[in-house]
One Martini backbone bead per residue (centre of mass of N, CA, C, O) as a GRO file, in nm:
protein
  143
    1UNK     BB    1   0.087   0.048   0.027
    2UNK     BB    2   0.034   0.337  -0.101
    3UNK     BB    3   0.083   0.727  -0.031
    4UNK     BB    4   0.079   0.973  -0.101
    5UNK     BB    5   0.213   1.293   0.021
    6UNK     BB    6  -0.103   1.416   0.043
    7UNK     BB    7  -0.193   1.225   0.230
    8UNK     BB    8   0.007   1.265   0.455
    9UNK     BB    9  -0.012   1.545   0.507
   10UNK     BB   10  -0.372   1.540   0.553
   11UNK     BB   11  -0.276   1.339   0.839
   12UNK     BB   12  -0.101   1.564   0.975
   13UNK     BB   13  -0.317   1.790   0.989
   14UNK     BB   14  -0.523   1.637   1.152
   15UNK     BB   15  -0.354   1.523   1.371
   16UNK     BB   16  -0.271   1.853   1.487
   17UNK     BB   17  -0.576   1.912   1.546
   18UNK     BB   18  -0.640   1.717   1.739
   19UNK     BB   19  -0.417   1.787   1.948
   20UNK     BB   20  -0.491   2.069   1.981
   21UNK     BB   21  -0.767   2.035   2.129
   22UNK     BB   22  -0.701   1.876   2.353
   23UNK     BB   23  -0.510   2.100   2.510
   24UNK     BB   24  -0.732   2.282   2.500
   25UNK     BB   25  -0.936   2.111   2.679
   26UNK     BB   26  -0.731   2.064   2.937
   27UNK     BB   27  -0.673   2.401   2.957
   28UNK     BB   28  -0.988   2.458   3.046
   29UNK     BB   29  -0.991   2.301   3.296
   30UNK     BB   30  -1.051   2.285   3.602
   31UNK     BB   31  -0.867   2.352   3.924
   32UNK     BB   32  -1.005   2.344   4.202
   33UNK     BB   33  -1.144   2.039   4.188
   34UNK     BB   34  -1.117   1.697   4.167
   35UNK     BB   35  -1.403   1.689   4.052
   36UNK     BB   36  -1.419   1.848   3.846
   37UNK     BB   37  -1.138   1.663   3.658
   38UNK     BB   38  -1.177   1.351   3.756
   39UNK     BB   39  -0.958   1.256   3.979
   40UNK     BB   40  -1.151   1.172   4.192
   41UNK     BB   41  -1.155   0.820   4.254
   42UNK     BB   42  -1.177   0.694   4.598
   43UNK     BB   43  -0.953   0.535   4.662
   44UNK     BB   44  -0.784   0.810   4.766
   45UNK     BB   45  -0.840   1.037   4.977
   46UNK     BB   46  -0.572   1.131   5.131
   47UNK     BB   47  -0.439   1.200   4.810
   48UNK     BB   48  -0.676   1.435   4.724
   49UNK     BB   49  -0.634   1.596   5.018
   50UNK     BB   50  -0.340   1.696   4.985
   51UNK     BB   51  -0.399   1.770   4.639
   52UNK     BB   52  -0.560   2.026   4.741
   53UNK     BB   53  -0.400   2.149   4.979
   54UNK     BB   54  -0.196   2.240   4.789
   55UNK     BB   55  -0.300   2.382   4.586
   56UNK     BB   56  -0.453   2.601   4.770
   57UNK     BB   57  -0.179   2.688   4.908
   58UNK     BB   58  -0.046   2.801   4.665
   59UNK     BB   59  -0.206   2.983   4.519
   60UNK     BB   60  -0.165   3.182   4.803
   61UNK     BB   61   0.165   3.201   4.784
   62UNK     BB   62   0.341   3.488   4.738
   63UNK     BB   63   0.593   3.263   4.559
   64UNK     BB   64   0.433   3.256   4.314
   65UNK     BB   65   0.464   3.482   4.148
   66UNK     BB   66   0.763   3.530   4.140
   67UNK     BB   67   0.766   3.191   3.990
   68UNK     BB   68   0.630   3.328   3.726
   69UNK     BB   69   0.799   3.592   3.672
   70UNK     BB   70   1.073   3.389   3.632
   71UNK     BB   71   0.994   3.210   3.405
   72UNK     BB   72   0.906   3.425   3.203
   73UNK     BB   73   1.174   3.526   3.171
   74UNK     BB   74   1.332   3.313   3.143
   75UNK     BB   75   1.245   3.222   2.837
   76UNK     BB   76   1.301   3.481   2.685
   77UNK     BB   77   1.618   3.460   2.764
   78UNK     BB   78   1.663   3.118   2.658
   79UNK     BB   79   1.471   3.066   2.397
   80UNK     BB   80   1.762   3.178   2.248
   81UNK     BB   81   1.984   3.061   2.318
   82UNK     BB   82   1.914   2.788   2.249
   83UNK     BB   83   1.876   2.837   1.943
   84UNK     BB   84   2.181   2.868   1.923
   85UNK     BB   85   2.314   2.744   2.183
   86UNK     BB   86   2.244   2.455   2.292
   87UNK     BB   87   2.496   2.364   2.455
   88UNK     BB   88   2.594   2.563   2.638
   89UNK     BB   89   2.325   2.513   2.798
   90UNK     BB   90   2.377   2.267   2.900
   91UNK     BB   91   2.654   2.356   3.012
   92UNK     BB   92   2.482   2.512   3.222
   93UNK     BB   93   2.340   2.331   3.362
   94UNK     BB   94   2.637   2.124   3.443
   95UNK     BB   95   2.702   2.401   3.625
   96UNK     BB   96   2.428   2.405   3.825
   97UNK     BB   97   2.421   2.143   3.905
   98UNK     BB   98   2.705   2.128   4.062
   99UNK     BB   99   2.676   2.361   4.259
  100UNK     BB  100   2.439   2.233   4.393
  101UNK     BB  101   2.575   1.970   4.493
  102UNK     BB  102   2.814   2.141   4.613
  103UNK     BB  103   2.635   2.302   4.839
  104UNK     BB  104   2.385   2.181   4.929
  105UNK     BB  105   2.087   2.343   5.065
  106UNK     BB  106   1.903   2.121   5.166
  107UNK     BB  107   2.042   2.134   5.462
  108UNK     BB  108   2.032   2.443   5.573
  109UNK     BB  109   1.730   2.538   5.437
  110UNK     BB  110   1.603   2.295   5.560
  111UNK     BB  111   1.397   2.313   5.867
  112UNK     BB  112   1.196   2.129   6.092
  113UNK     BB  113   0.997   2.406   6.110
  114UNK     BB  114   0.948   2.466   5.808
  115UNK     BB  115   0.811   2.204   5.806
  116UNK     BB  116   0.623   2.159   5.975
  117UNK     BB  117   0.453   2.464   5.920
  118UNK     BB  118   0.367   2.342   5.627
  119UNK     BB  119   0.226   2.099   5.755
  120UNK     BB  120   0.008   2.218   5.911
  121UNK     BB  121  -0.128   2.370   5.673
  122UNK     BB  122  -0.190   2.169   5.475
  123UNK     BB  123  -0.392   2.021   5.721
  124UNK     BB  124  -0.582   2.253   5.749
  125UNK     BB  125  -0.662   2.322   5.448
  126UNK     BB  126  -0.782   1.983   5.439
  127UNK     BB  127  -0.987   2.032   5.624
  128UNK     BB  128  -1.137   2.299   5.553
  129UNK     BB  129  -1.157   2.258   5.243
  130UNK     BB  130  -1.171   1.966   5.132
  131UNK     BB  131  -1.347   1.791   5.265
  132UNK     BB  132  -1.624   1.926   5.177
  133UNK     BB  133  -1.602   1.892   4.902
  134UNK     BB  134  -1.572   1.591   4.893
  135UNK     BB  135  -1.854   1.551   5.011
  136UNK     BB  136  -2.001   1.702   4.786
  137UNK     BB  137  -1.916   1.521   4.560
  138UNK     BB  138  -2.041   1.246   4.671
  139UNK     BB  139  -2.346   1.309   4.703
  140UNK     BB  140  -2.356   1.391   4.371
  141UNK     BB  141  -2.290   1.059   4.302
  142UNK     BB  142  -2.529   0.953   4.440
  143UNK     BB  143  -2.756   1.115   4.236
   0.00000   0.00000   0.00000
């Protein structure tokens, strides 16, 4: 079975436009709760509770913005880089993971304290915020 480049290009076409809608079909759907997404299958309730409580914690976060206008800066600044000098890019990535590795920050900069106090956020934020929701969730799936 042959296939003329019309028939192919045609079908290349035809592939981009699906794959397109699902792209935005996915990036349209709602993600405030489980139940929305059709995430939450009951399987495991407490990562469920665990996956909304930490969305709706970064939502509030104040170092979301900073780390969402650090992100659009890094693309703007670097997706030419990559562009003409490909390498150099990776060079400078297994300069900066080297660097990383041998300062270790994790060591450091997280303490038993400020894991505690986000451990405690997350679970106030689930019992709080999430709980209900997911309650409300299973109500309306038994009707």
């Amino acid at each position: 079975m042959s296939l003329s480049t019309s028939d192919a290009a045609d079908r290349l076409q035809a592939s981009r436009r699906h794959l397109q809608r699902a792209l935005l079909a996915t990036s349209r759907t709602p993600t405030a709760t489980g139940a929305e997404t059709g995430a939450s299958t009951g399987r495991n309730v407490g990562a469920d509770l665990a996956a909304e409580a930490l969305r709706g914690w970064w939502h509030r976060h104040p170092l979301r913005v900073g780390g969402e206008a650090a992100i659009e800066v890094a693309n703007a600044v670097l997706r030419p880089v990559a562009q003409r000098h490909p390498l150099g890019l990776v060079a400078g990535a297994v300069l900066a993971g080297g660097l990383l590795a041998w300062t270790r920050p994790w060591r450091w900069a997280v303490r038993p304290g400020l894991v505690t106090g986000v451990c405690q956020q997350l679970v106030h934020e689930a019992l709080v915020q999430g709980w209900p929701q997911w309650l409300a969730s299973r109500r309306s799936k038994k009707t």
